[in-house]
C-alpha positions as CSV (number, residue, x, y, z in Angstrom):
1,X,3.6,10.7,19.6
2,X,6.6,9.4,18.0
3,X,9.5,12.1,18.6
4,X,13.1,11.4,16.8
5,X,16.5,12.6,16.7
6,X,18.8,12.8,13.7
7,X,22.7,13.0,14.2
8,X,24.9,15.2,13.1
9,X,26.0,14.4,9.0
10,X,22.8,12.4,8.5
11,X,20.7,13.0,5.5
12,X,17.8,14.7,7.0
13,X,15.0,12.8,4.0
14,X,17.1,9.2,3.9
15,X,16.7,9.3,8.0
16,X,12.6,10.4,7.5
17,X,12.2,7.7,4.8
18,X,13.6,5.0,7.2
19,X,10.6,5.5,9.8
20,X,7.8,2.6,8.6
21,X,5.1,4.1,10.8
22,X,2.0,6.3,8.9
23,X,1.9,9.7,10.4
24,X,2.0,13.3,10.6
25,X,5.3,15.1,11.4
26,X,3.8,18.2,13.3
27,X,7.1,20.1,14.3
28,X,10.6,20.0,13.0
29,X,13.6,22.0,15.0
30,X,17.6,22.0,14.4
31,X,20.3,23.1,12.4
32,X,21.9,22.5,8.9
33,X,25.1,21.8,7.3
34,X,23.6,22.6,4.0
35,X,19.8,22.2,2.4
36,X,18.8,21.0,-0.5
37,X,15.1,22.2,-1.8
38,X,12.8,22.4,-4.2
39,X,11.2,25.3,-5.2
40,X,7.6,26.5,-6.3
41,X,9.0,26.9,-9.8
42,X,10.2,23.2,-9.8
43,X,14.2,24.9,-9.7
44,X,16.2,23.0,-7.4
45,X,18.1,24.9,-4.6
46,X,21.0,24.0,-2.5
47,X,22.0,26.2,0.4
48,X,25.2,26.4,2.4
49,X,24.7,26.7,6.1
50,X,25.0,26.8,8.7
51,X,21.5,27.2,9.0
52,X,18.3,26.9,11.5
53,X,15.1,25.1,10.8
54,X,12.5,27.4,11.4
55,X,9.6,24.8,10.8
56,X,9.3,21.5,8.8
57,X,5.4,19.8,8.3
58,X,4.4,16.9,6.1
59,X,3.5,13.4,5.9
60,X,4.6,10.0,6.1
61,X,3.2,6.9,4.2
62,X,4.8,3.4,3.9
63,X,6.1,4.3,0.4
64,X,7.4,7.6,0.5
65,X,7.1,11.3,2.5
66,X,5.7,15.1,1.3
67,X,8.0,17.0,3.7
68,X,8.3,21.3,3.3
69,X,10.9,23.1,4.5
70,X,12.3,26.7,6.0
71,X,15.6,27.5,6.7
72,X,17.4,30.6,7.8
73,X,21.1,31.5,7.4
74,X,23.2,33.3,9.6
75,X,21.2,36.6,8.2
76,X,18.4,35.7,9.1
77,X,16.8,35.3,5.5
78,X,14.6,32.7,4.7
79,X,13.7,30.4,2.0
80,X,11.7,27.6,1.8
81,X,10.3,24.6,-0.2
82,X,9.7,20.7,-1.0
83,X,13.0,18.6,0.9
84,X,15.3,17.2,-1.3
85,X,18.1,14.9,-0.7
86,X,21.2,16.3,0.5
87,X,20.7,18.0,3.7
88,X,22.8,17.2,6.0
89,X,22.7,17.7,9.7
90,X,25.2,20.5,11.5
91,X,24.4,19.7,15.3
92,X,20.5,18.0,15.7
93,X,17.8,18.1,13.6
94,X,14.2,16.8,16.6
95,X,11.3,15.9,15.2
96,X,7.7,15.3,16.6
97,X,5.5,12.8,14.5
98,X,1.8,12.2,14.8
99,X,0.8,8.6,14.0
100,X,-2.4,7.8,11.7
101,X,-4.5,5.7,13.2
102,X,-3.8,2.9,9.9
103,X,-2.0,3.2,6.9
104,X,-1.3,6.1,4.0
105,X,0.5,5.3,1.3
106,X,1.3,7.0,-2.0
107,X,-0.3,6.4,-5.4
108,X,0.2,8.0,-9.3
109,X,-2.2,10.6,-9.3
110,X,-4.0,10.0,-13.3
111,X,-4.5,14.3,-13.1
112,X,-1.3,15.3,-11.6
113,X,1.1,12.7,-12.8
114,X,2.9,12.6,-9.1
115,X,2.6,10.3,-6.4
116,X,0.0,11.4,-3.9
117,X,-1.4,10.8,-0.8
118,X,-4.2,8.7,-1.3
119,X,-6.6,9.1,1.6
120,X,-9.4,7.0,0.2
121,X,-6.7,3.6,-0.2
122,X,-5.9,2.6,3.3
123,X,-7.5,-0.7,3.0
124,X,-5.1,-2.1,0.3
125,X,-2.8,-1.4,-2.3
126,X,-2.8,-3.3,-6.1
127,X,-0.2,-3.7,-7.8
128,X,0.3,-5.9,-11.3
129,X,3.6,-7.1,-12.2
130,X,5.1,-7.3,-15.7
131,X,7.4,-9.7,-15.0
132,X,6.4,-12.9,-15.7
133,X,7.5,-15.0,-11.9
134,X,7.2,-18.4,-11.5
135,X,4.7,-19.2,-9.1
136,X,6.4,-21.7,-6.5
137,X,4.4,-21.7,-3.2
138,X,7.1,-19.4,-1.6
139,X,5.5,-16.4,-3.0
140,X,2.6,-17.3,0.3
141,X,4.9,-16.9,2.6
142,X,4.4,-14.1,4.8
143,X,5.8,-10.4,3.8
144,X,6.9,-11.8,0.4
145,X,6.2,-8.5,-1.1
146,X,7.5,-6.9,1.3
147,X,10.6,-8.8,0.9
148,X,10.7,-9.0,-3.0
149,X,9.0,-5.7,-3.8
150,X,9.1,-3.2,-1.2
151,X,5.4,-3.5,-0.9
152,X,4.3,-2.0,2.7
153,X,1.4,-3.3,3.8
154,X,-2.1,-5.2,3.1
155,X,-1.7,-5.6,-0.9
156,X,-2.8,-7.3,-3.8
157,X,-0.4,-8.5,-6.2
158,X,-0.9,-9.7,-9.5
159,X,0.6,-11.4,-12.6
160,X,0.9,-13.7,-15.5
161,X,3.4,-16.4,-15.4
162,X,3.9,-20.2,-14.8
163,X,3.4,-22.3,-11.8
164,X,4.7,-25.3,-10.7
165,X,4.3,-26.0,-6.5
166,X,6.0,-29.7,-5.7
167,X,5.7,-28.7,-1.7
168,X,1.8,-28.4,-1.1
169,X,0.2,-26.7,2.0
170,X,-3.6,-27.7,1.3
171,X,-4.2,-31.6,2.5
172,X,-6.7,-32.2,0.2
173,X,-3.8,-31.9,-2.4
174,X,-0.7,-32.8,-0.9
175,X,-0.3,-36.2,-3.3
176,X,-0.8,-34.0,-6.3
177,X,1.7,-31.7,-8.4
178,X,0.2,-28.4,-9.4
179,X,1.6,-27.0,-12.7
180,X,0.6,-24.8,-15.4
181,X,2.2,-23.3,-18.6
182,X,0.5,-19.3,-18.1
183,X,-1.9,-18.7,-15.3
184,X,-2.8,-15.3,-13.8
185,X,-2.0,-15.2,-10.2
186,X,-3.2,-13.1,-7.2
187,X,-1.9,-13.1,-4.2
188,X,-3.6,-11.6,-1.3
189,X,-1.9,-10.4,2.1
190,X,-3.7,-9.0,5.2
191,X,-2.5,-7.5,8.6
192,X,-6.1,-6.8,10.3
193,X,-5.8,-9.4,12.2
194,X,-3.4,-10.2,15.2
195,X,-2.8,-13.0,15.6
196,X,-4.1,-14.0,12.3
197,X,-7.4,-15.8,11.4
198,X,-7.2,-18.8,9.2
199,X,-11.3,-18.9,9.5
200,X,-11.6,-15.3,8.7
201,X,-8.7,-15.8,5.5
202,X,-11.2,-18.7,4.4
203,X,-14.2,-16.2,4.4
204,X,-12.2,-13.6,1.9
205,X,-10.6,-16.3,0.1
206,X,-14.3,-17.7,-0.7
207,X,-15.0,-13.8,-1.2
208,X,-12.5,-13.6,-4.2
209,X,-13.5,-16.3,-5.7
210,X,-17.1,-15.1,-6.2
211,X,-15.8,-12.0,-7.0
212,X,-13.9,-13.6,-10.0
213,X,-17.2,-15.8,-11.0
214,X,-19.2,-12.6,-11.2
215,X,-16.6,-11.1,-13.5
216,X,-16.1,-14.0,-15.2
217,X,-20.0,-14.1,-16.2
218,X,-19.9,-10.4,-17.2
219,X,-17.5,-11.6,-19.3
220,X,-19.2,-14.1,-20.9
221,X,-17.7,-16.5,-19.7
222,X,-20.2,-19.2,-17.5
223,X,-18.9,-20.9,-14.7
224,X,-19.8,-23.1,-11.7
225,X,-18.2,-22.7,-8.3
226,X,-17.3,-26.1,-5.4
227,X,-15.6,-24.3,-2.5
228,X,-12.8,-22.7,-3.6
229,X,-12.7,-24.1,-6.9
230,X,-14.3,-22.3,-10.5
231,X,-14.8,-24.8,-13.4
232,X,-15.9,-24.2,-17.0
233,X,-18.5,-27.4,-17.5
234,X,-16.1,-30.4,-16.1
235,X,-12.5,-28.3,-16.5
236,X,-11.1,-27.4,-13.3
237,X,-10.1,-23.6,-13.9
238,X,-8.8,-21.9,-10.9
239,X,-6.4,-23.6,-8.2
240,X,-6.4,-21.7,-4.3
241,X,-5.3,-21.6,-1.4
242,X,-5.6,-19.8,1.9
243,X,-3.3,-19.5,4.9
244,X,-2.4,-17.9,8.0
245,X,1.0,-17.5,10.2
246,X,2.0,-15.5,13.2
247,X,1.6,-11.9,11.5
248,X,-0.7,-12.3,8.5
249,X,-3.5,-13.7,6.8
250,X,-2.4,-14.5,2.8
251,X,-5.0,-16.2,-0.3
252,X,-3.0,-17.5,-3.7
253,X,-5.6,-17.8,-6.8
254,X,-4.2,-19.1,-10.1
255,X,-6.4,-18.8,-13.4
256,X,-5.5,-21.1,-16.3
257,X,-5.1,-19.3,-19.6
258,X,-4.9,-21.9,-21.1
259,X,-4.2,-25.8,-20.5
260,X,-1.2,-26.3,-21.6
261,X,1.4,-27.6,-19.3
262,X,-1.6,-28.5,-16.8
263,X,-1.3,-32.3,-14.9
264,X,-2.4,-35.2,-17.6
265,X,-4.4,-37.2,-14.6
266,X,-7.2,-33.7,-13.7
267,X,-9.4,-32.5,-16.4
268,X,-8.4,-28.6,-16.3
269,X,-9.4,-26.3,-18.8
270,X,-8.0,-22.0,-19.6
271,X,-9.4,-19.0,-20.3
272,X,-8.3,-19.1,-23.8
273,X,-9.5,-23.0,-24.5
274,X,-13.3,-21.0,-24.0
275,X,-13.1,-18.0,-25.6
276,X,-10.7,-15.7,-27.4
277,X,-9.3,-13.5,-25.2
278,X,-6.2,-11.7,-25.6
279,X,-3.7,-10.8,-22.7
280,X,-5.2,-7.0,-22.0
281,X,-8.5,-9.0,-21.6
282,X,-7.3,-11.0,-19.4
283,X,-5.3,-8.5,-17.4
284,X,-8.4,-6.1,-17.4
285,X,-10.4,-8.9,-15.7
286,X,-7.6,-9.4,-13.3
287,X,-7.5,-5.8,-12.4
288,X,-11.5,-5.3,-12.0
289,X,-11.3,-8.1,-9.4
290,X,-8.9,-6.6,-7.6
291,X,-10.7,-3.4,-8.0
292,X,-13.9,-5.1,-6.5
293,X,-12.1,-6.7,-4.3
294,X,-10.5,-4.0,-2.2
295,X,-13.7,-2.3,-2.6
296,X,-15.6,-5.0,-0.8
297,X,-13.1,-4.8,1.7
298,X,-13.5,-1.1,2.1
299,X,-17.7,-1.6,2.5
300,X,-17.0,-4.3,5.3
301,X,-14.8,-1.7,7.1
302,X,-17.1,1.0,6.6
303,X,-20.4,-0.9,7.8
304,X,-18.7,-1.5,11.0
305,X,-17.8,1.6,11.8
306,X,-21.5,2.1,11.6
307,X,-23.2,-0.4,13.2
308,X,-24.2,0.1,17.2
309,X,-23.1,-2.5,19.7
310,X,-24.8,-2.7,23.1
């Protein structure tokens, strides 16, 4: 049970938002300078106080909080509704969480056009970015999107852009200078394990890669696979790599688009330079793998909770 005071003048929703822990607020007691609400009707409210909470339920995910509302003034009368920004605390506002056993986030709802708890997407959250980043090697560092994009939590993040890495982790290619002109980029970040598994970030990293090859070929596009590595006949197509630190386990897999802007000495070979894709195309493969990805994860988690042990 998590239980938390807020202060006197604090904004009761920028104090809730502020918790990073999944959970359930159960009970919600204390008094108002003023409240600030939304209504059934979507009209927004603001009430002077002083005034009592008479209950406060909802939820919070790493990426946001559904939090409802009733206050009574010095009357006695009621009213009720979605919090809103903008109320402030008169004397204490004590609240008791519940924490979810893993993580809830938030996603765009296609039917409702809100962001929605999504019960079903604990595992991982996708998430492909328009901007076109330059692929470094510090983008593997652990809780980069975390850092860069407020991203909570396991997560796949995609993109198209440039790469060009001088500092290399893997061994096998620490003499060599990895550069492209447009690649599409994943990279992967898990928290499953504590302290994290290199082996185990070798087994999904492996996992991706198939995962890719299989969409590839549905694609109709053939490839072979060596390790970690897809080729189209003898051009080298993908580049990877796997790592682990203290707190997570991360995978970076780089598609060529195209060629251009590859290194002269390895025979590499893009998308484009095999068939004639156009960016959606390309982005639409990238977001199946994800997709397939996540839901391989997922199947893992869900076999174990079903298989019997002793």
């Amino acid at each position: 049970m998590i239980v938390k005071r807020i202060r006197p003048s604090q904004d009761l929703k920028e104090e809730l938002l502020k918790i990073k822990d999944s959970g359930i607020i159960i009970s919600g007691v204390g008094s108002l300078k003023k409240a600030t609400l939304r209504l059934a009707d979507e009209k927004i409210v603001e009430i002077e106080g002083p005034l009592e909470i008479i209950s406060m339920q909802g939820t919070i995910t790493i990426n946001g909080i559904h939090v409802h509302m009733a206050v009574a003034n010095k009357n006695g009368k009621i009213i009720g509704g979605h919090l809103k920004g903008g109320c402030k605390v008169h004397t204490t506002v004590e609240i008791a969480i519940l924490p979810y056993n893993g993580v809830l986030r938030r996603l765009k709802d296609k039917e409702t056009g809100f962001m929605e708890l999504d019960i079903g997407g604990s595992i991982m959250i996708h998430e492909h970015l328009k901007d076109r980043i330059l692929y470094d090697g510090t983008q593997i560092r652990p809780n980069w999107a975390l850092d860069e994009l407020n991203i909570k939590g396991p997560s796949i993040i995609t993109w198209i852009g440039p790469m060009n890495i001088k500092d290399i982790i893997d061994y096998e290619d620490k003499k060599l200078r990895i550069k492209a002109d447009r690649m599409a980029h994943f990279i992967i970040e898990h928290f499953d394990e504590q302290p994290a598994n290199l082996r185990l970030c070798y087994h999904r990293q492996r996992m991706l890669v198939m995962i890719l090859q299989e969409e590839l070929w549905e694609n109709g596009i053939p490839t072979r696979r060596e390790g970690d590595d897809l080729y189209i006949g003898t051009g080298k197509l993908t580049v990877s790599v796997a790592t682990a630190s203290v707190s997570s386990m991360k995978i970076h897999l780089g598609i060529n688009i195209t060629s251009k802007g590859t290194p002269e000495d390895v025979e590499t070979i893009g998308i484009q330079d095999y068939k004639d894709l156009g960016e959606d195309d390309i982005i639409e493969i990238v977001g199946n793998v994800a997709k397939k990805y996540i839901q391989e994860i997922r199947s893992i988690e869900e076999d174990i909770t079903k298989t019997r042990t002793g």
